[in-house]
N, C-alpha and C positions, 0 to 999 in steps of 0.2 A: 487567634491564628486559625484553630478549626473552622471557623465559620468562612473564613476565604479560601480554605482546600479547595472545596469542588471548583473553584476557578480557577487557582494555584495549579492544580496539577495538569489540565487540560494547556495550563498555557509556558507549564514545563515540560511538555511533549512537541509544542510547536517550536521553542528554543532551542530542545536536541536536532528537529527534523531540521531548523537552518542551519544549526553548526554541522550536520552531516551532509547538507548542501552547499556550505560554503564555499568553498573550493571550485564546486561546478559556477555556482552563480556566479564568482568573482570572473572566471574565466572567458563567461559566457554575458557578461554584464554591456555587453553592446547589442544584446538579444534583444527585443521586449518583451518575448516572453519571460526570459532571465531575470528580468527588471519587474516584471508582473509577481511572478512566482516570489521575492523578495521582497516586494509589497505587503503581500500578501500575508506573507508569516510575522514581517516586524508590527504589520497592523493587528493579525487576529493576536500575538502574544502581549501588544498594550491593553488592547478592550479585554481580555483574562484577569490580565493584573492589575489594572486602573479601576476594572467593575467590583475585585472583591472587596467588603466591609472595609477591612483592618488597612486596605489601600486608602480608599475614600474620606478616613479618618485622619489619615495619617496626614493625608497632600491638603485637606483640609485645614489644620492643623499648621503645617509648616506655611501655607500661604497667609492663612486671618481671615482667609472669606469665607461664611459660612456655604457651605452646598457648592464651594468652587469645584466638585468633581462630578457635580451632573452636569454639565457642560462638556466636560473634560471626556468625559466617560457616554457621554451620547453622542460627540464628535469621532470620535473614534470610532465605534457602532457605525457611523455613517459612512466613515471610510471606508471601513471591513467592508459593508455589504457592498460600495461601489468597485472595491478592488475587486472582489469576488466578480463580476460583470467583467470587469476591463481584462482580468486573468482568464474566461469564456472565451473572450471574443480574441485574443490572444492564441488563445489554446486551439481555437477550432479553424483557423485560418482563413480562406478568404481574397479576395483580392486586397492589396495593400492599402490601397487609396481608402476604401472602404471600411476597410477597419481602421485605420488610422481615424477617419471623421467618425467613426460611432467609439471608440476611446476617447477624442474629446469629446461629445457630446455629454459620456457618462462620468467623466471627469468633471467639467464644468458644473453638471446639474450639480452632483455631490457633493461639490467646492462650497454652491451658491447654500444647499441646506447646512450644511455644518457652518457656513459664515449665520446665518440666520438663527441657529440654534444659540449660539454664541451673544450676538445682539439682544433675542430675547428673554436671554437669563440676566443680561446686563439691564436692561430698563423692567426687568419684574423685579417682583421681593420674595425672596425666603429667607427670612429670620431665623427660624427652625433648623437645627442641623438633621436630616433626616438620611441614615446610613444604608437602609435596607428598602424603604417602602416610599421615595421622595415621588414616584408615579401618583400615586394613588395619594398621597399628602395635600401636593399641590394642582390636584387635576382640574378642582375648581377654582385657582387660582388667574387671574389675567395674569399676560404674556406668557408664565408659566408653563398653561396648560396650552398654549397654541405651541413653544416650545418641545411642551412632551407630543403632541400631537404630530410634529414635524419627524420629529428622531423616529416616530412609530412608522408613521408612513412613508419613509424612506429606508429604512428597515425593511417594512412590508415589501415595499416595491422590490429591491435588493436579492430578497432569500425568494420571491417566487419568479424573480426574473430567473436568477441561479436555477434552482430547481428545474423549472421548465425548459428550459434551456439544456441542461444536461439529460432529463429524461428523454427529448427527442433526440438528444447524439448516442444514449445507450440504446436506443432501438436502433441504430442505425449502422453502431461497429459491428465487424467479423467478431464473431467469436474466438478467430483466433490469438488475435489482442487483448489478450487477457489482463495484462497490469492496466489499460485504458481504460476495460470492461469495468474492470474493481474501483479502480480511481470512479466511475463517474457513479457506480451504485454508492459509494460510500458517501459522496457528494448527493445524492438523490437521499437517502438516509440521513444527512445532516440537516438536510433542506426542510424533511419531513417534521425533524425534530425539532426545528425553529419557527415552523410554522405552528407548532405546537406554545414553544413561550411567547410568539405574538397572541394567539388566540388569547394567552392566560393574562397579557398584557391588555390586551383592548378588553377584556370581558371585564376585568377588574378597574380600571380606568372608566370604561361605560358603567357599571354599576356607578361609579361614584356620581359621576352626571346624575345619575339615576335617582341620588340619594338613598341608596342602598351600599353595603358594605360586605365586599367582596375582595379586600385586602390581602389574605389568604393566598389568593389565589398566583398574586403578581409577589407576594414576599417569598414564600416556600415552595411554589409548585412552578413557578416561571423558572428560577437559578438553576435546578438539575437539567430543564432541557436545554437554558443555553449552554451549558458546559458541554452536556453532550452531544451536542450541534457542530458547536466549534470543534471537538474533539474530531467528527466525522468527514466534518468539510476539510480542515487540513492535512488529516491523513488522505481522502480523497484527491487534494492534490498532489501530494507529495508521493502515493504509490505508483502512479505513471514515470514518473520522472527516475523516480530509482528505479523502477522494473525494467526498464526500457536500458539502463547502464549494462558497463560492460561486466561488472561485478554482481550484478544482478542476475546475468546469465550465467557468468558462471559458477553464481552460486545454485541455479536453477540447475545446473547440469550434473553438479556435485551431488545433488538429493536423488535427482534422477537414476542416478551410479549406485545406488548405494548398493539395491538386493544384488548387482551381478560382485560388487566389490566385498560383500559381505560371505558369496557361497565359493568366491575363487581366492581370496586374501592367506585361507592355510596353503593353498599349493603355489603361492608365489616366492620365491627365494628372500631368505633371509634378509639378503642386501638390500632389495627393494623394501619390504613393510615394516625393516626397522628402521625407516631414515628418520630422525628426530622433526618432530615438528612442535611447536608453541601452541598455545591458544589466542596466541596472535599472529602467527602467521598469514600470510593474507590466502582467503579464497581461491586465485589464481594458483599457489601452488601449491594447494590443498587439491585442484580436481588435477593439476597433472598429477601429484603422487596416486590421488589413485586410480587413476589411468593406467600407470606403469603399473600399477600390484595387478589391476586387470589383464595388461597385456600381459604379465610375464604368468599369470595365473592360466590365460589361457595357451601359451605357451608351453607349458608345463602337463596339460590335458592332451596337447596335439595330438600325441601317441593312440592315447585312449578313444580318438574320434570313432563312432562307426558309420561308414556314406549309408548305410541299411538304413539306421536310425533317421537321418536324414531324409531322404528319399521318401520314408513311411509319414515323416510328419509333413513334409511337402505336397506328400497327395493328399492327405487328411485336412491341413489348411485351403487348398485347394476348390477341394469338397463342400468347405464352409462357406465359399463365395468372396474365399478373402481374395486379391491382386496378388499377383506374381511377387513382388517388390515385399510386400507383407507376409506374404506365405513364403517367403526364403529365410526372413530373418525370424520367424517364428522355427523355421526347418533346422536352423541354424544354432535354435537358442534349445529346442528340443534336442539336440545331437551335447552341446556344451553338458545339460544337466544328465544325459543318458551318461558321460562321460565322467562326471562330478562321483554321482551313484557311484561307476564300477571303480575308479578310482577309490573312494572312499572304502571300497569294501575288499581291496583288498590289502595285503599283509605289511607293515607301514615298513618293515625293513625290505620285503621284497618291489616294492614301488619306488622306494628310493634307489634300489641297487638299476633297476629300469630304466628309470629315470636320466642317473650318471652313464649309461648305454645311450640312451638314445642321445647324448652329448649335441651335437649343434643343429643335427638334423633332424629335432623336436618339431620347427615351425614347418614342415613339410606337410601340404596339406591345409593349411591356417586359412581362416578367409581373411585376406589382407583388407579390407575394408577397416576389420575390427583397431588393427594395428594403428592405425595411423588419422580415423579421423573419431574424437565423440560423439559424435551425432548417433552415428549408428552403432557404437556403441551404449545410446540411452536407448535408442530402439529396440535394442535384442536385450536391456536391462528391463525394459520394459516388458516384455513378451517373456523375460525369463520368467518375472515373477506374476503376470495375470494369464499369462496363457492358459486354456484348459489342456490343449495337446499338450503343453510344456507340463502341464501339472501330472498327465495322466505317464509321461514320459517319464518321471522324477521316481512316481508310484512306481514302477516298473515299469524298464527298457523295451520289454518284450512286448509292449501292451496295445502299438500297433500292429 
């Protein structure tokens, strides 16, 4: 069972990644992409688990035919890499007509090598059960070795079609698209690393031609980079597609919140920040709860605003070269922390007895923006805690 971990686990991460896509996919299964991306994962988590030893022996085993799982296990492989292709050209759009004809094209091709790879294990011979090293065994075998030479070069073709293909559309996204960004580096990363177990694959295979013995290379040194290949390319697909959800943002939004939710959460009432939540709760009403400890935190500060404080950090952002839009909510987020300070410093019974004073007419003054949407609430969490004003404001009030 050790010896088929390193494929075992890479291809029980792509098992979670469809069971957490399930739902979209079943949804969305009149997509092609939908249909691509489901390809995708039920292919790369066979070729995981059909390539490790303890598999190979096993289906071996239960069939009667010796070596029945190099066929098995280098069809599959050929699948992978064409799905990988057809889920590109899917992914990257296009006119329809157009991509439809280069999906069949890369369909059919892959079809015709996995049917050939099949025929050719069927009219060669291997008598030998060979669980780890069946490349380099049978290389100088006939049909065998035109066999292995097939699954290689359709392989080949596959991972630097993939690769090249994604490395010109990562030069090409905004940077603002960042789950796209990461999905296509991790794909570019994976791509990298399989081009790695082909190199160890044909150098070990050509040595044999060779008459030299380079075995080594395709038993022990090929297996880590396909796992870690497969490991890369799947998660490369799979982070666009969750990034890009609704739960994805708002878990992006909730991380974003944290330092303003973390320096205003003591002066939010009671009611609010003890409302019971699970570790299952869902995300969504994870960032309103702390939305509300924010708003009612800074609700709670209104009193303590000073426009001084303001006004000094607005011409100091100013100063820097920052935009109006960005120097208000930095002005903004420097007045909250000037507020945080005097609040915190002074006498905890005499700020509550304030506090129950200043009774409903606290949000007088409030920027309503903050109230009502998160956005700009991540903005001025953000600028709370990288601002330099903000930081020098926190140091001391007075210090513009």
């Amino acid at each position: 069972m050790n010896d088929g971990l390193i494929l075992y686990v890479p291809g029980s991460v792509m098992i979670l990644a469809l069971l957490i896509k399930a739902p979209t996919l079943r949804r969305g299964w009149d997509q092609p992409l939908m249909r691509a991306v489901c390809t995708l994962l039920v292919v790369g988590c066979l070729v995981m688990f059909l390539a490790a030893p303890p598999t190979i022996s096993a289906v071996n085993r239960f069939t009667g035919i010796v070596n029945f799982s190099a066929p098995l296990v280098y069809s599959a492989l050929t699948a992978f890499s064409g799905s990988c292709i057809v889920l590109v050209l899917q992914w990257g759009g296009g006119p329809p007509a157009v991509v439809r004809r280069a999906t069949r094209l890369t369909v059919g091709v892959f079809s015709a090598v996995t049917l050939l790879i099949v025929v050719l294990f069927a009219i060669g011979d291997a008598p030998v059960e060979r669980l780890r090293d069946l490349d380099t065994y049978y290389a100088n075998t006939p049909w065998l070795r035109e066999m292995i030479v097939c699954y290689l070069l359709a392989h080949t073709v596959g991972s630097s079609t993939l690769t090249l293909l994604c490395w010109k559309w990562l030069l090409r996204v905004r940077p603002s698209l960042r789950p796209l960004r990461t999905g296509l580096a991790l794909i570019v990363l994976g791509g990298a690393l399989d081009l790695g177990y082909l190199v160890t694959k044909w150098a070990a295979v050509g040595a044999r031609w060779a008459g030299r013995d380079w075995d080594g290379l395709s038993t022990y040194v090929a297996p880590p980079f396909a796992s870690a290949a497969a490991l890369m390319v799947g998660s490369g697909f799979i982070v666009p597609l969750v990034g890009g959800s609704a739960a994805w943002r708002d878990f992006s939004r909730y991380r974003r919140l944290h330092p303003l939710w973390k320096a205003l959460r003591g002066f939010a009432a009671s009611s609010v920040t003890t409302v019971p939540l699970t570790w299952w709760s869902p995300i969504g009403i994870r960032l309103i709860h702390r939305e509300s400890v924010i708003d009612d935190g800074i609700l709670a500060l209104a009193r303590w605003f000073d426009p001084a404080v303001r006004d000094a950090a607005y011409e100091a952002a100013l100063g820097q070269g920052m935009c109006a839009s960005r120097a208000s909510v930095v002005a903004d987020a420097a007045m909250l922390a000037a507020a945080c300070r005097r609040r915190e410093a002074a006498a905890a019974e005499a700020a509550a007895a304030a506090d129950r004073e200043a009774g409903a007419g606290a949000d007088q003054g409030l920027p309503e923006p903050y109230r009502l949407d998160s956005r700009p609430l991540a903005a001025l969490a953000r600028e709370f805690r990288t601002s330099p004003i903000v930081a020098a404001v926190r140091r001391d009030p007075a210090a513009l």
